[in-house]
MITIDREN-261523 format. One line per 5 residues: number of its first residue (from 1); for each residue x, y, z of C-alpha. Coordinates in steps of 0.25 Angstrom, whole numbers, always signed. Layout:
<martis>
NUM) X:Y:Z | ...
</martis>
This chain:
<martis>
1) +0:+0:+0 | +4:+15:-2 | +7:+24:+10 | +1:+37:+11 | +5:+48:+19
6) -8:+53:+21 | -18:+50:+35 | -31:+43:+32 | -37:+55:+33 | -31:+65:+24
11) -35:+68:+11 | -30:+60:+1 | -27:+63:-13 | -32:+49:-17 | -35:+36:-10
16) -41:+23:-13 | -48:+19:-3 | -51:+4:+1 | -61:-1:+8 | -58:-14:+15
21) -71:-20:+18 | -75:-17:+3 | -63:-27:+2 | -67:-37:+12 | -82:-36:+8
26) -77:-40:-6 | -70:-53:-2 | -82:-57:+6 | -90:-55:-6 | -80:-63:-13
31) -81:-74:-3 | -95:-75:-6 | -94:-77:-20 | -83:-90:-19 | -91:-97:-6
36) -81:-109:-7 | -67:-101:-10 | -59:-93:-5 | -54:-81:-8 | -41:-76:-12
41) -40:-60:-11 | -31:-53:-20 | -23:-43:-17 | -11:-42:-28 | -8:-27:-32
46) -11:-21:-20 | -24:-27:-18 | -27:-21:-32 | -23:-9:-25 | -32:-10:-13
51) -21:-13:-3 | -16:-27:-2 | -14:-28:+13 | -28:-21:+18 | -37:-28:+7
56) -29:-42:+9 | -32:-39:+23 | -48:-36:+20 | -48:-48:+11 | -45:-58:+22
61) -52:-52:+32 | -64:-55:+22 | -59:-70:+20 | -51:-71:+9 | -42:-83:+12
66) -32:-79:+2 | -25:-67:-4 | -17:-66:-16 | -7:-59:-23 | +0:-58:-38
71) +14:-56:-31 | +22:-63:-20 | +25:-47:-14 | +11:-46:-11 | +8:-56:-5
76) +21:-55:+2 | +16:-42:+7 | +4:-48:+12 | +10:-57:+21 | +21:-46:+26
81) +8:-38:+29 | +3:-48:+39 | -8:-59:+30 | -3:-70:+36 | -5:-85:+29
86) -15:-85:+40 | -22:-74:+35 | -21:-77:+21 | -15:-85:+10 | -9:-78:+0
91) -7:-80:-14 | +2:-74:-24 | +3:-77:-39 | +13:-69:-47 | +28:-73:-46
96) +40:-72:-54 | +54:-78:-53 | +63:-76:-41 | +49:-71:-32 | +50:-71:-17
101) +44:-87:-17 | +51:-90:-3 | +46:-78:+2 | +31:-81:-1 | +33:-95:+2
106) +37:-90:+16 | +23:-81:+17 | +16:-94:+14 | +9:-87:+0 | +3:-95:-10
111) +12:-95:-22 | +8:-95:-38 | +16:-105:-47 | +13:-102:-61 | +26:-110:-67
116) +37:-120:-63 | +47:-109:-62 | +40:-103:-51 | +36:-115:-43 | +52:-119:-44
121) +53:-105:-38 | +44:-108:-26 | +49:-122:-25 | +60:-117:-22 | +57:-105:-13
126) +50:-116:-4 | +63:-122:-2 | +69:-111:+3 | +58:-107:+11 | +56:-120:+18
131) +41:-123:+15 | +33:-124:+4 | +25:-115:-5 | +11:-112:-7 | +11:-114:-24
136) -3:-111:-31 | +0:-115:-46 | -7:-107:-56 | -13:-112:-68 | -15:-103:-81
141) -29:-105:-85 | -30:-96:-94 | -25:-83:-91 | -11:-84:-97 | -4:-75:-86
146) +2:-84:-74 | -2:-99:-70 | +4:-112:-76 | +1:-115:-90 | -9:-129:-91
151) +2:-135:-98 | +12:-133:-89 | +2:-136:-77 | +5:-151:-75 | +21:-148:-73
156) +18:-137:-62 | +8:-146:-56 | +18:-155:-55 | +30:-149:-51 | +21:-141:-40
161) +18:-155:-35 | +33:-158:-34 | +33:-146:-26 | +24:-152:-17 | +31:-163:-15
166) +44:-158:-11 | +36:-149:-2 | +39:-136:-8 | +26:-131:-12 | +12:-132:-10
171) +2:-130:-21 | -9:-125:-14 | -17:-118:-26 | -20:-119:-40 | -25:-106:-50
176) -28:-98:-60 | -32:-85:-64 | -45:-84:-75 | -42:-74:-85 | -56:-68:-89
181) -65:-71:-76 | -70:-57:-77 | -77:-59:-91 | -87:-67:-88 | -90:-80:-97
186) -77:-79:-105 | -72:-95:-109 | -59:-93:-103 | -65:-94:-89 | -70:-108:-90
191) -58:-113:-97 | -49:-109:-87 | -58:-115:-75 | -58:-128:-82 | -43:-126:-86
196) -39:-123:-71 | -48:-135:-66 | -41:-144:-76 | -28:-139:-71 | -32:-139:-55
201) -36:-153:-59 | -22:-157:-64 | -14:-153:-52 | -24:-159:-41 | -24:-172:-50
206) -8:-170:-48 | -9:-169:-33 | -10:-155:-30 | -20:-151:-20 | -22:-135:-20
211) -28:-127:-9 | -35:-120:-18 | -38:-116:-33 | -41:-105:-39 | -45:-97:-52
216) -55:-86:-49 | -51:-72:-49 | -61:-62:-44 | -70:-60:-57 | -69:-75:-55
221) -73:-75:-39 | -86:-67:-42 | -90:-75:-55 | -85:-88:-58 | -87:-97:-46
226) -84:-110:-53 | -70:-103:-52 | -68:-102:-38 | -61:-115:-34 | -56:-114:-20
231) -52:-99:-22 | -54:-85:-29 | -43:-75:-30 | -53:-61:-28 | -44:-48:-33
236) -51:-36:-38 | -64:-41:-30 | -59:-41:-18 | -57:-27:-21 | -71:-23:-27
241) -69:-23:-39 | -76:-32:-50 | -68:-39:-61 | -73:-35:-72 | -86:-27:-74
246) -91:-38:-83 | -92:-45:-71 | -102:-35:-62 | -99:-23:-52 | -94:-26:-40
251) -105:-24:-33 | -111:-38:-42 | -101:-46:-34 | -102:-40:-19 | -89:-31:-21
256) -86:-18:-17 | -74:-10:-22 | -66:-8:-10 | -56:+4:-17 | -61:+19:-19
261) -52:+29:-26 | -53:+44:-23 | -46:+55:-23 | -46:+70:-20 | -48:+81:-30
266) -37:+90:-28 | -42:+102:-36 | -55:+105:-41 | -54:+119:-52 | -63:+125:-63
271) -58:+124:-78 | -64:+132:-91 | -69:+120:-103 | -60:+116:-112 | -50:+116:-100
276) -41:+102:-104 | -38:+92:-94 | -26:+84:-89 | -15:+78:-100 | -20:+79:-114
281) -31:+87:-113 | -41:+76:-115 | -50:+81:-107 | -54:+96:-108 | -67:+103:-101
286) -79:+103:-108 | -83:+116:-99 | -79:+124:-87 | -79:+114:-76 | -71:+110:-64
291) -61:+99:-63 | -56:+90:-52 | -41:+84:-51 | -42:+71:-45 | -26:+70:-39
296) -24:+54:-44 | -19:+48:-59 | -13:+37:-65 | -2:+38:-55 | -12:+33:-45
301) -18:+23:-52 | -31:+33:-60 | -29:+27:-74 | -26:+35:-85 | -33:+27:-96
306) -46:+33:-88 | -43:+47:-91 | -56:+53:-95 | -63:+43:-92 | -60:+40:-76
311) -74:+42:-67 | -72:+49:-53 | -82:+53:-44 | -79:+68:-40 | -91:+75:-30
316) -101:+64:-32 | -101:+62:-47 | -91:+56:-59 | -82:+63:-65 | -72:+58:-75
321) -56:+61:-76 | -54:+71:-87 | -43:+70:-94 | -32:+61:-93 | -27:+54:-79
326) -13:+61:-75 | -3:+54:-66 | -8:+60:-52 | -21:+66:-55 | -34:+69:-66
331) -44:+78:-67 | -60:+75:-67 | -70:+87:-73 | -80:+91:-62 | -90:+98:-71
336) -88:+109:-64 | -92:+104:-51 | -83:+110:-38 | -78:+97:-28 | -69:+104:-18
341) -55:+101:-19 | -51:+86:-12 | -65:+82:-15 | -66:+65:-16 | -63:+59:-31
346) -67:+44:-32 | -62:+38:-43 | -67:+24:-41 | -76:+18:-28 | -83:+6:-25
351) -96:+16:-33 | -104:+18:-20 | -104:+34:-19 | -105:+34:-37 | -89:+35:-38
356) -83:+25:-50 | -76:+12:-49 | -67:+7:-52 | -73:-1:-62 | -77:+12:-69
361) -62:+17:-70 | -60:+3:-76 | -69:+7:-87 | -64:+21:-89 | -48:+17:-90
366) -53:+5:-98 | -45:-5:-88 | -50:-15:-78 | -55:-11:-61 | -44:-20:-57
371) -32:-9:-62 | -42:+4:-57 | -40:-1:-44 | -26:-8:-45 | -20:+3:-51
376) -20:+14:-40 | -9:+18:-36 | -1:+20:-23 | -1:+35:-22 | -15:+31:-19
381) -17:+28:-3 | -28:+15:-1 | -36:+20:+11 | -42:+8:+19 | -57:+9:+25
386) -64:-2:+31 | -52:-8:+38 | -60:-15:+49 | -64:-28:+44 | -76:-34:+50
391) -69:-39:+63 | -67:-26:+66 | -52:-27:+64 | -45:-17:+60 | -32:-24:+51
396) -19:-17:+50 | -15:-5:+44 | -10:-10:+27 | +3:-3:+27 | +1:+10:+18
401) -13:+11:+17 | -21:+22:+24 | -33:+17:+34 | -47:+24:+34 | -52:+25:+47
406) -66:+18:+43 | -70:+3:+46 | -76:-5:+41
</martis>
């Protein structure tokens, strides 16, 4: 998390603000939806830029048996932080050569082979550590990114069973990753459940008896149950935020966007029309009006393909970013409307008081919710409200991160 100077209660040029309880009222949900399986929160890249170490928190205090993250550093991180294997398994999945294998082996996280290179790696590792490794091998399905190609399947069943033997690993999970769960009915879905089915089938028939198997992502979590198996890996719900629109609103699936954006105007002025606006001139006043300067840009994660198109809620209705998006700041036309200077700008909110989405800057910069919210950057403070989960508890302090004083 980023440090800020500042004390809760000060203004601040911008903040996202999260609310845990929006976060563990999301797993609960999730829950729900795969009675049966358990549920593995994701919390790579920050917690898409929620705050790893508060909403892993949340999300444990909510059940989720499981966390996961794409690298070892993370999930490092996490266990530094106090998420204790007694607390929570923790999973990570993107390695490369030379990767800090003994170390992880050490914190007891659950380790992704893709390929015999990296199971020699963690074979290896686990000697020197002394004890063995918790392997999940992962199977390419269909995706084409990371997971063991069916053809070479067989030989890295094999060897992981070797592994075994001598006492160096322990496979305790199979995957795979769907590559278009968030467009409903499309063929490649059922092939790659049958095709992960065949290849769960082929290690078990070897001997190899994996705590769990998994395949469903979070558009899969909400939609697919024949997916579920023994475990869903929920990312961007946990957080709110729906896969895909195609799929439905949040609010179909019992989620609530735990991230608001705002930020406060730092100058308010009146300009004749025809008056041009920000680099290039590609906006220009169609009349006398008054502008706004909303002090974030791309620099803070605002994206720049949304310039003129970007929806902001400024004095209880929508205005638009005219002109391009600079670095550090961009400017919205207030039609001639007069909010005093370090007035509230909402860029995107779970909707309730009419502010935008994050689904609608998906729309208007043409990209998907998961990069709105992943994207904002670390000038940015995330400023925690509903700390006090439902026990009354108060967790401690995430290092970096500022603290409203309002429970939950």
């Amino acid at each position: 998390m980023n440090d800020t100077a500042h004390p809760p209660t000060a203004p601040l040029r911008a903040r996202a603000e999260i609310d845990l309880a929006a976060v563990r009222a999301n797993v609960r949900a999730l829950r729900g939806r795969v009675a049966g399986a358990a549920v593995m929160a994701v919390v790579k890249s920050d917690a898409y830029g929620h705050g790893a170490l508060p909403c892993a928190r949340a999300a444990v205090e909510a059940g989720a048996t499981w966390l996961g993250t794409a690298t070892p550093e993370e999930a490092l991180a996490l266990r530094a932080a106090g998420l204790s294997p007694a607390r929570a398994r923790i999973m990570c999945w993107l390695w490369t050569p030379g990767g800090p294998w003994r170390e992880a082996i050490e914190a007891d996280l659950d380790l992704s082979v893709s390929g015999m290179w990296a199971l020699a790696e963690v074979r290896e590792a686990a000697r020197q550590a002394g004890r063995p490794a918790r392997v999940q091998l992962k199977a390419d399905t269909g995706l084409g990114r990371n997971g063991c190609q069916p053809a070479d399947w067989p030989e890295l069943v094999a060897e992981a069973l070797r592994a075994e033997a001598e006492g160096l690993i322990r496979v305790t999970g199979l995957w795979s990753h769907f590559a278009c769960a968030d467009e409903p009915g499309h063929p490649s879905i059922a092939a790659q459940l049958a095709l992960f089915r065949d290849m769960i089938a082929h290690a078990e028939q070897r001997g190899l008896r994996p705590e769990v198997r998994h395949i469903a992502n979070s558009p899969a979590a909400l939609t697919l149950p024949e997916s579920h198996f023994d475990l869903v890996r929920a990312g961007i719900a946990v957080y709110g935020v729906s896969p895909s629109a195609e799929l439905g609103t949040p609010a179909d699936f019992g989620l609530r966007p735990a991230m608001t954006l705002s930020a406060s105007l730092a100058l308010v002025k009146h300009v004749p029309g025809g008056h041009g606006i920000s680099y290039g001139h590609h906006y220009a006043t169609p009349g006398e009006t008054t502008l706004g300067l909303v002090p974030v840009g791309y620099a803070d994660g605002v994206p720049r393909h949304a310039s003129g198109t970007g929806p902001v809620l400024v004095g209880g209705k929508w205005r638009t970013v005219a002109g391009r998006v600079a670095m550090d700041q961009f400017v919205v036309d207030l039609g001639g409307d007069e909010p005093e200077i370090g007035s509230e700008a909402v860029l995107f909110g779970p909707g309730d008081r009419g502010e935008p989405t994050a689904e609608d800057w998906a729309q208007a910069a043409g990209t998907i919710a998961y990069e709105i919210v992943t994207r904002i950057g670390t000038r940015v403070p995330r400023v925690y409200v509903n700390e006090v989960d439902e026990a009354g508890e108060r967790p401690e302090r995430a290092e970096g991160g500022e603290r409203d004083t309002r429970d939950g």
